[in-house]
KEMAR-67080 format. One record per residue: x, y, z of N, C-alpha, C in turn; residue number from 1; residue in three letters. Coordinates in Angstrom, 2 decimals. Layout:
<rec n_X="X" n_Y="Y" n_Z="Z" ca_X="X" ca_Y="Y" ca_Z="Z" c_X="X" c_Y="Y" c_Z="Z" pos="NUM" code="ALA"/>
...
! end
This chain:
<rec n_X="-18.57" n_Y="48.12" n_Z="-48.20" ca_X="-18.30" ca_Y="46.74" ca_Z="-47.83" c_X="-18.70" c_Y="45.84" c_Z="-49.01" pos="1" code="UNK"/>
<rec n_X="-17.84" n_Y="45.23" n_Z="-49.61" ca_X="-18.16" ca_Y="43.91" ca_Z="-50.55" c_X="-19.08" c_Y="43.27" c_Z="-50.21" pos="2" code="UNK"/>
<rec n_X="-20.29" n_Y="42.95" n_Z="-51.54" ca_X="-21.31" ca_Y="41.79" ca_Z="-51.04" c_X="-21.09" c_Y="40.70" c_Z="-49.94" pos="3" code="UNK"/>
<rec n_X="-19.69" n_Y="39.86" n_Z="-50.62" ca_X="-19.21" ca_Y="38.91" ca_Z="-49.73" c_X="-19.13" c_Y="38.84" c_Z="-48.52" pos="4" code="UNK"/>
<rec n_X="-18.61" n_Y="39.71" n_Z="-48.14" ca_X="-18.26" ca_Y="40.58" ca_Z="-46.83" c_X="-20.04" c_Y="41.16" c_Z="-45.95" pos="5" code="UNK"/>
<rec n_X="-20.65" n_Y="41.23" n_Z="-46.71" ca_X="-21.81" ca_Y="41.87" ca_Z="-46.54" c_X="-22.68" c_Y="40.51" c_Z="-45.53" pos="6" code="UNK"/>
<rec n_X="-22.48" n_Y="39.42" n_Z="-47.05" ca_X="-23.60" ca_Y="38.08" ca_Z="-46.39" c_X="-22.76" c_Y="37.20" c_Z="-45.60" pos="7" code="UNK"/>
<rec n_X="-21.16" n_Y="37.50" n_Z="-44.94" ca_X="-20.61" ca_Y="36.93" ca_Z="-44.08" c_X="-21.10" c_Y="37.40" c_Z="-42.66" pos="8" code="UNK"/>
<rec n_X="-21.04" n_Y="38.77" n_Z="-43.30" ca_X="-21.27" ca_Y="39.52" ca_Z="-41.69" c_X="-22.91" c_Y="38.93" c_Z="-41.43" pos="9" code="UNK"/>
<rec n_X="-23.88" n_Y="38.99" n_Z="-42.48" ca_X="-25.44" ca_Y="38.75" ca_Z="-42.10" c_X="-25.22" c_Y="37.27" c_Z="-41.29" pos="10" code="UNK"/>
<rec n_X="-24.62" n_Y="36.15" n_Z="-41.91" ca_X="-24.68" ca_Y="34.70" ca_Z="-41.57" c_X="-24.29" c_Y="34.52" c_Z="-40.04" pos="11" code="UNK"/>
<rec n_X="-23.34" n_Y="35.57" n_Z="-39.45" ca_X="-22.96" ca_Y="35.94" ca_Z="-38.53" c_X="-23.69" c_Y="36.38" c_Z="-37.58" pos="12" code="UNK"/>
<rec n_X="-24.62" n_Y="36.84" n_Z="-37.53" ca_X="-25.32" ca_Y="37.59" ca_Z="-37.18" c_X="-26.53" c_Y="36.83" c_Z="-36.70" pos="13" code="UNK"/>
<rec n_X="-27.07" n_Y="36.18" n_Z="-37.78" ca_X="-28.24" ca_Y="35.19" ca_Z="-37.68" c_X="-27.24" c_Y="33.94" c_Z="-37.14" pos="14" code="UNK"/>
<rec n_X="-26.35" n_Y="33.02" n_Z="-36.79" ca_X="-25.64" ca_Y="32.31" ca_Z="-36.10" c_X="-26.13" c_Y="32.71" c_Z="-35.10" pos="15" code="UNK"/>
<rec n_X="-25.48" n_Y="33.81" n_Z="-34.55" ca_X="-25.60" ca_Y="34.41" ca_Z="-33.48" c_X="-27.07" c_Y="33.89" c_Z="-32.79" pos="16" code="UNK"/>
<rec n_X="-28.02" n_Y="34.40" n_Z="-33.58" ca_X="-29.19" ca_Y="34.31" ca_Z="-32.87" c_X="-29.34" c_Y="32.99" c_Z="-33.13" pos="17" code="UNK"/>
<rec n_X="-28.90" n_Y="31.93" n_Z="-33.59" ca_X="-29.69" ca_Y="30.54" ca_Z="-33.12" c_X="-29.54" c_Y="29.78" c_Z="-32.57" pos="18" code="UNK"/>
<rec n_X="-29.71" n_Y="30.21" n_Z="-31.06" ca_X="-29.87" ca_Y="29.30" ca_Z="-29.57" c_X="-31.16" c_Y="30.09" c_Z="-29.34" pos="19" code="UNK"/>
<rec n_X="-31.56" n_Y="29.34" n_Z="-28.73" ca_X="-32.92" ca_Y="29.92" ca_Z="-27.60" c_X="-32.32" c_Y="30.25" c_Z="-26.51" pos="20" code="UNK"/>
<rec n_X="-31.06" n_Y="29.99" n_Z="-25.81" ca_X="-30.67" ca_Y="31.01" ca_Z="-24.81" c_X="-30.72" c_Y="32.65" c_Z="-25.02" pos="21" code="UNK"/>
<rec n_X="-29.99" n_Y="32.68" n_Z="-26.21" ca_X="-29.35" ca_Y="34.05" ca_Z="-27.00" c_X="-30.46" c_Y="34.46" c_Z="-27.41" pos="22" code="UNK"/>
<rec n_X="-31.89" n_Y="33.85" n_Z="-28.09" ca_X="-33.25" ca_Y="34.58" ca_Z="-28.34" c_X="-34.13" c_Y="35.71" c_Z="-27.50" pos="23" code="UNK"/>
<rec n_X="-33.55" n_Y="34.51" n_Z="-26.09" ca_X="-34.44" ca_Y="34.66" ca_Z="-24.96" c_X="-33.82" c_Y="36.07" c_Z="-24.48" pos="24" code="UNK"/>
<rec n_X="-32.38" n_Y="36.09" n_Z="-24.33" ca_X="-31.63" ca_Y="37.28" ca_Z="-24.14" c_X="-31.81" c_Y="38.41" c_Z="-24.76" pos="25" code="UNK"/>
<rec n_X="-31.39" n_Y="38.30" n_Z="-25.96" ca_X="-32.43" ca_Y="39.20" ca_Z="-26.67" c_X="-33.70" c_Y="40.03" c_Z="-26.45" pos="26" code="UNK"/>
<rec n_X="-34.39" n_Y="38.88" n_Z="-26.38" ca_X="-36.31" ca_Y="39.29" ca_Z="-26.07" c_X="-36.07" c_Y="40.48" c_Z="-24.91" pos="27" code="UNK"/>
<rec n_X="-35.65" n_Y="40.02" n_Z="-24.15" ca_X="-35.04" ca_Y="40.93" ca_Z="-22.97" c_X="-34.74" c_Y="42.17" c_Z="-22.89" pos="28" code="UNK"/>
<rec n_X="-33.52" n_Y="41.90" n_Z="-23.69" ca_X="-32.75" ca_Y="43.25" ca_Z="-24.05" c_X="-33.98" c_Y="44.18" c_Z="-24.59" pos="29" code="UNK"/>
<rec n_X="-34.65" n_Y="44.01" n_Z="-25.10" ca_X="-35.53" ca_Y="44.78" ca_Z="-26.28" c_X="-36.34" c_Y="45.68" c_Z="-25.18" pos="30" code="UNK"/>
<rec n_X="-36.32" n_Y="44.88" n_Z="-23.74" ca_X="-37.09" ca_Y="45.95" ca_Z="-22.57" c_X="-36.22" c_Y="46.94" c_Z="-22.15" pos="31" code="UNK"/>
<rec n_X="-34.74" n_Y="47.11" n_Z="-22.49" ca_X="-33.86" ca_Y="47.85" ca_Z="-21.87" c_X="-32.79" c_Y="46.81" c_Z="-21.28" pos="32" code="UNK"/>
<rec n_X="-31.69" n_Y="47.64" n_Z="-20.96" ca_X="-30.47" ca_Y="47.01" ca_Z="-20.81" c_X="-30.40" c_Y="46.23" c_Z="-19.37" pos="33" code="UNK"/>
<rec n_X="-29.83" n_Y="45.62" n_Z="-19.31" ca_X="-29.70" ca_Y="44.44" ca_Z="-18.01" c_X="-28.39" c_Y="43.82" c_Z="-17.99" pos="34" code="UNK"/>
<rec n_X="-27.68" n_Y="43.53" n_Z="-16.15" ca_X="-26.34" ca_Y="43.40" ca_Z="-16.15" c_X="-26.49" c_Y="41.86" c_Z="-16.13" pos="35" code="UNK"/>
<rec n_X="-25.31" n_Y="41.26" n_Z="-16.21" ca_X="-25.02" ca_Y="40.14" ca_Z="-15.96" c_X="-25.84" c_Y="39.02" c_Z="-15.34" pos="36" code="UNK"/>
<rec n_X="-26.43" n_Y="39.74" n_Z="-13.99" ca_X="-26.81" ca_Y="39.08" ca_Z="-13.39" c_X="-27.76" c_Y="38.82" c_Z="-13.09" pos="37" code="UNK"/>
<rec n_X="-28.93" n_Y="40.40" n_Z="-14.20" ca_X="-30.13" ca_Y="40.15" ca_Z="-14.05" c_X="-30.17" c_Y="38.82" c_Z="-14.84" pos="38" code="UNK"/>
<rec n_X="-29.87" n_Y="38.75" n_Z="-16.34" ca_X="-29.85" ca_Y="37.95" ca_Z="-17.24" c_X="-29.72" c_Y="36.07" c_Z="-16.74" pos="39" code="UNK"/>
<rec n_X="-28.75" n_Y="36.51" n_Z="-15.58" ca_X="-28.52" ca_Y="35.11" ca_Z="-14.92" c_X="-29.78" c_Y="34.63" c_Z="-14.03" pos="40" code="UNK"/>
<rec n_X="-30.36" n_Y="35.29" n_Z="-13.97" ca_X="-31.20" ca_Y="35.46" ca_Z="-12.99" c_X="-32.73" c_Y="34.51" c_Z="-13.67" pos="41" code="UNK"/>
<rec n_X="-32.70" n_Y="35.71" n_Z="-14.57" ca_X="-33.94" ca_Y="35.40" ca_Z="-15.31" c_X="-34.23" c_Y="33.94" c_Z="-16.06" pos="42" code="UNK"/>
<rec n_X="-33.36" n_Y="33.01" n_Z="-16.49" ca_X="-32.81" ca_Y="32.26" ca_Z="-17.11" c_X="-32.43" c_Y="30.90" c_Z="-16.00" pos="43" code="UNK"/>
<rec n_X="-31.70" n_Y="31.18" n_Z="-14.62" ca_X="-31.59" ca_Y="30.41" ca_Z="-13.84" c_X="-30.10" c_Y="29.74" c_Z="-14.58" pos="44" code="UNK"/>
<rec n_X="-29.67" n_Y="30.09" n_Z="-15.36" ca_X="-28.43" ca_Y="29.65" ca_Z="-15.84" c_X="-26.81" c_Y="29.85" c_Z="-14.64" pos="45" code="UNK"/>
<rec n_X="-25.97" n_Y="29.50" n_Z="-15.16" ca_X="-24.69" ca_Y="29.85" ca_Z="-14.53" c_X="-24.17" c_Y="31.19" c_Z="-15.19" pos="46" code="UNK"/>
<rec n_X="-23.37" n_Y="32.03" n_Z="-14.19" ca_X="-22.58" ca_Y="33.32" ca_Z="-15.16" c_X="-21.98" c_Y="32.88" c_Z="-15.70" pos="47" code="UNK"/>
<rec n_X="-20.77" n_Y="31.82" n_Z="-16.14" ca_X="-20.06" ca_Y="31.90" ca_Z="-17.06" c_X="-20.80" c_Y="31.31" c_Z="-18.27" pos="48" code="UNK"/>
<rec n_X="-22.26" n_Y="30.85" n_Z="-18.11" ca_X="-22.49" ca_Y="30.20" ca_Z="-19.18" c_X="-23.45" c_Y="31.42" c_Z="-19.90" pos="49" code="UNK"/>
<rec n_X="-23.36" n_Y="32.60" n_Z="-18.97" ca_X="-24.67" ca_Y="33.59" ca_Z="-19.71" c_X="-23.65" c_Y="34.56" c_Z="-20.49" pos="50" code="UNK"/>
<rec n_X="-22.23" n_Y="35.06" n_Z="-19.78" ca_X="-20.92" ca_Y="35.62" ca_Z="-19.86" c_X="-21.23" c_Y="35.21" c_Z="-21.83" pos="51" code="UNK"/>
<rec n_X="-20.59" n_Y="33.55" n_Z="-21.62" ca_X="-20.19" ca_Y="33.12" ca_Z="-23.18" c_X="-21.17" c_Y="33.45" c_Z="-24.15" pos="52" code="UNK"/>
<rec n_X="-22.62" n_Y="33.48" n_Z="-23.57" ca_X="-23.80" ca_Y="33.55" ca_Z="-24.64" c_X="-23.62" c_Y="35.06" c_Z="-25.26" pos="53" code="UNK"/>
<rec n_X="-23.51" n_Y="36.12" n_Z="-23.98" ca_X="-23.62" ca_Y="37.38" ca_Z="-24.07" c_X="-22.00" c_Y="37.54" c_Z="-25.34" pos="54" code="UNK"/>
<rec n_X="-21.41" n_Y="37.01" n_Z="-24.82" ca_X="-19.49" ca_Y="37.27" ca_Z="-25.75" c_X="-20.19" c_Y="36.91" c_Z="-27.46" pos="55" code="UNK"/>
<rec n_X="-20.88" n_Y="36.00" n_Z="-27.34" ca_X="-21.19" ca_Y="35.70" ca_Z="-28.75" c_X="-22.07" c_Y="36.73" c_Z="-29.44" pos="56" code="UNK"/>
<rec n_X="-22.81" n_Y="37.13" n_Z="-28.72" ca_X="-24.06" ca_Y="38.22" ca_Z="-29.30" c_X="-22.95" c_Y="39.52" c_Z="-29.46" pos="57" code="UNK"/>
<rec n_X="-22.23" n_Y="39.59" n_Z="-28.73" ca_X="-21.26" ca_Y="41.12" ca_Z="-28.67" c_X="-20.01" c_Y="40.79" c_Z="-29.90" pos="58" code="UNK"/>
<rec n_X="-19.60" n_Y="39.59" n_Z="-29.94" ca_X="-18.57" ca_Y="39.68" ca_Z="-31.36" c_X="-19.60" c_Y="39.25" c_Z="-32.32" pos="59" code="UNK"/>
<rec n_X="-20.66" n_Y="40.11" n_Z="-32.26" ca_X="-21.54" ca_Y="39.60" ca_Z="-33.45" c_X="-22.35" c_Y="40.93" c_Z="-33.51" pos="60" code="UNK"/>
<rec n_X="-21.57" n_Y="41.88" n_Z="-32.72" ca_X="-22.07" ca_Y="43.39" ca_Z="-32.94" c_X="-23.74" c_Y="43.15" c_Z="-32.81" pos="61" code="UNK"/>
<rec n_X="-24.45" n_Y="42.53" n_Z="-32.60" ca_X="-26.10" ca_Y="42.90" ca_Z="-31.53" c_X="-26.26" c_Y="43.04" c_Z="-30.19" pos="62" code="UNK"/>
<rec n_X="-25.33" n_Y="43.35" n_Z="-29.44" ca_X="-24.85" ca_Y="43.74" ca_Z="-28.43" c_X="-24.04" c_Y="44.43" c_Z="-28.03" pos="63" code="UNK"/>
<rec n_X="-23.58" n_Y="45.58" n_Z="-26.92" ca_X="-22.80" ca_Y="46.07" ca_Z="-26.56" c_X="-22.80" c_Y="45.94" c_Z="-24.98" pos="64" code="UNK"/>
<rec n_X="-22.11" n_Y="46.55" n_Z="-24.39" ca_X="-21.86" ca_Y="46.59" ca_Z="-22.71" c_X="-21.14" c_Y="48.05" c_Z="-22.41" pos="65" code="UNK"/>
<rec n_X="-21.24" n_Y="48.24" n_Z="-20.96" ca_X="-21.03" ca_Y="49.38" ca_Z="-20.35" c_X="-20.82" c_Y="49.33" c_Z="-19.22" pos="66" code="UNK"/>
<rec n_X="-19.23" n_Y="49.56" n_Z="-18.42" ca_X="-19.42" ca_Y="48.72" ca_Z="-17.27" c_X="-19.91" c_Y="49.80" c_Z="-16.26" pos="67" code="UNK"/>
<rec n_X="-20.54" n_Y="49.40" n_Z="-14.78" ca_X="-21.04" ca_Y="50.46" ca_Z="-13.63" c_X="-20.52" c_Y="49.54" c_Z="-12.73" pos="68" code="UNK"/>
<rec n_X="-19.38" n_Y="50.14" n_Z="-11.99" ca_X="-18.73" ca_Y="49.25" ca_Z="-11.21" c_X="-18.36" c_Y="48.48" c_Z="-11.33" pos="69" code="UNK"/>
<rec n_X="-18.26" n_Y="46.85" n_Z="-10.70" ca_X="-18.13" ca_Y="45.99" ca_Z="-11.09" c_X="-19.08" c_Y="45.32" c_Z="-11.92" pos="70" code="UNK"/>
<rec n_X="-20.40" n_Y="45.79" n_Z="-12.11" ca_X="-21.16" ca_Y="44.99" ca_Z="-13.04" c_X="-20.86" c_Y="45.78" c_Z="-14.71" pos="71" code="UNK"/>
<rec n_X="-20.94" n_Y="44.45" n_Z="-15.60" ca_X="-21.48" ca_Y="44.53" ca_Z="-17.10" c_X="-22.96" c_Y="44.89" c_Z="-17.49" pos="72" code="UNK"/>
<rec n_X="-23.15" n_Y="46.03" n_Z="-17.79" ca_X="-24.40" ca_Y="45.99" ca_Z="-18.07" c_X="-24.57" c_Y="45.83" c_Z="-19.62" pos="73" code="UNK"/>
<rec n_X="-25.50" n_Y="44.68" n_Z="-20.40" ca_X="-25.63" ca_Y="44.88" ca_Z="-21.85" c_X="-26.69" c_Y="45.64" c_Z="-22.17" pos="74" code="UNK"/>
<rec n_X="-27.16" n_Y="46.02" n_Z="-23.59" ca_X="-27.68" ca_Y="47.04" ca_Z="-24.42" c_X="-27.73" c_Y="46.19" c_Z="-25.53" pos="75" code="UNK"/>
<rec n_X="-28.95" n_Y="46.14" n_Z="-26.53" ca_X="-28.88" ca_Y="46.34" ca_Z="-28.27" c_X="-28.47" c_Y="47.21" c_Z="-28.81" pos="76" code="UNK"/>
<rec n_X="-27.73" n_Y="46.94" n_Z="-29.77" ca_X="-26.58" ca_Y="47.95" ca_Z="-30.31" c_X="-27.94" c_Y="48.57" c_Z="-31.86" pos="77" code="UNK"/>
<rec n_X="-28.79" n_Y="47.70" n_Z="-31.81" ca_X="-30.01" ca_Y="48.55" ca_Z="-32.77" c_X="-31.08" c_Y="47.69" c_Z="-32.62" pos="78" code="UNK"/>
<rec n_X="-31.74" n_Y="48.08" n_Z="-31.48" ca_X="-33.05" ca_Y="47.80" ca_Z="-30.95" c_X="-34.24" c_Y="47.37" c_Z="-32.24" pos="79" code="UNK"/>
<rec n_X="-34.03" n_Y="48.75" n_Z="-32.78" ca_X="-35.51" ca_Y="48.35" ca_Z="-33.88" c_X="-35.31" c_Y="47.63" c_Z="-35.00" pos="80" code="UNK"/>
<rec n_X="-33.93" n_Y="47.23" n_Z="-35.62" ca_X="-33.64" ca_Y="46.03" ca_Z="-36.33" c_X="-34.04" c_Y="44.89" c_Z="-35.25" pos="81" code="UNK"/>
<rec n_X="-33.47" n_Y="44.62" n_Z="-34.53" ca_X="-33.04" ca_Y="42.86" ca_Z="-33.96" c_X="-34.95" c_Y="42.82" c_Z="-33.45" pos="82" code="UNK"/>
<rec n_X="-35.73" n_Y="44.02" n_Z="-32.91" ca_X="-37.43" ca_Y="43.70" ca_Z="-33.09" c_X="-38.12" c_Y="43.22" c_Z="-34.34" pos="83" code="UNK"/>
<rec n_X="-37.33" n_Y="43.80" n_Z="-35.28" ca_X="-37.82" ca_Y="43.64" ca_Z="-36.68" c_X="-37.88" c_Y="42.21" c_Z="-36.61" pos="84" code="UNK"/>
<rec n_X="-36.49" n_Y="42.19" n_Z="-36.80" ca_X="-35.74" ca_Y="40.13" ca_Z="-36.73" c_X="-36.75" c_Y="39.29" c_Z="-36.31" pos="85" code="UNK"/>
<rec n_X="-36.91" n_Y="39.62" n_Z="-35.04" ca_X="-37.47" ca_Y="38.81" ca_Z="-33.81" c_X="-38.71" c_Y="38.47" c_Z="-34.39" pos="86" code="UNK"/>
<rec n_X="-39.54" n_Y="39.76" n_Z="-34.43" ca_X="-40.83" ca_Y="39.45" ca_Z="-35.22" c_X="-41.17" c_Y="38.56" c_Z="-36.12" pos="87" code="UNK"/>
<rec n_X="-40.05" n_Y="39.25" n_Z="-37.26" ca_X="-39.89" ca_Y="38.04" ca_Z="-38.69" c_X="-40.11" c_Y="36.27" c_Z="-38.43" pos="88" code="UNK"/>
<rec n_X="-38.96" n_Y="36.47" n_Z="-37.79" ca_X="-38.98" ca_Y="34.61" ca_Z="-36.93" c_X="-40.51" c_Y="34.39" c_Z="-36.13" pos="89" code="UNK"/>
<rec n_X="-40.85" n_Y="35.43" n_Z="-35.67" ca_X="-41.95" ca_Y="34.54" ca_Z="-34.96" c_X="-43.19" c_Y="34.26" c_Z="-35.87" pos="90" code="UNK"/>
<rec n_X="-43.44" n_Y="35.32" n_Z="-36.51" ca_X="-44.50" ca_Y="34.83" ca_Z="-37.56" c_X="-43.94" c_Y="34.16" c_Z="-38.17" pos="91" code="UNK"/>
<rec n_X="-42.59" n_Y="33.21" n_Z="-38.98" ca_X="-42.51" ca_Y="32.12" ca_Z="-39.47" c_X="-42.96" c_Y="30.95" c_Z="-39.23" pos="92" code="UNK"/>
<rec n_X="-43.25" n_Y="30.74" n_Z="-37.71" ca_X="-43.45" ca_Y="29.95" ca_Z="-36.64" c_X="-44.76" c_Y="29.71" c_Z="-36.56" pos="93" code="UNK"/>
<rec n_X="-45.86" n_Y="30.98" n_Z="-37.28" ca_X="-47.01" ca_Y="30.69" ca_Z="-36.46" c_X="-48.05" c_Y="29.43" c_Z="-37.09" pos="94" code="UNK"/>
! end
């Protein structure tokens, strides 16, 4: 993959993560995978507004899904990077 191509996909990526909805989702994910509705749950948000958060993290490849029935269940598509991440940011913070 071309550099270019390289720090498009990174900028992408880190986009991705900057909402505190999508953080918080995240943080989450990192305990194991959760459907739709736990996520809605946890958050107190609307589904279509957790749906769009989750669509953004997934065309941004830090997410995947798997459906069981009618529910979406999501997953980190690489757990011990996006902990790494997470970490990084929080000690920036402290």
């Amino acid at each position: 993959m071309p550099l270019t191509q390289k720090r498009n996909k990174q900028a992408q990526v880190l986009k991705a993560l900057a909402h505190p909805l999508r953080i918080l989702v995240v943080e989450h994910l990192l305990n194991g995978e959760k459907c739709v509705n736990d996520i809605k749950d946890l958050f107190d948000v609307s589904q279509p507004n957790v749906s769009q958060h989750l669509n953004i993290l997934k065309y941004s490849e830090i997410v995947d899904f798997h459906q069981r029935g009618n529910l979406r269940c999501y997953f980190l598509k690489d757990p011990k990077n996006i902990k790494n991440l997470i970490r990084v940011t929080q000690e920036m913070i402290k």
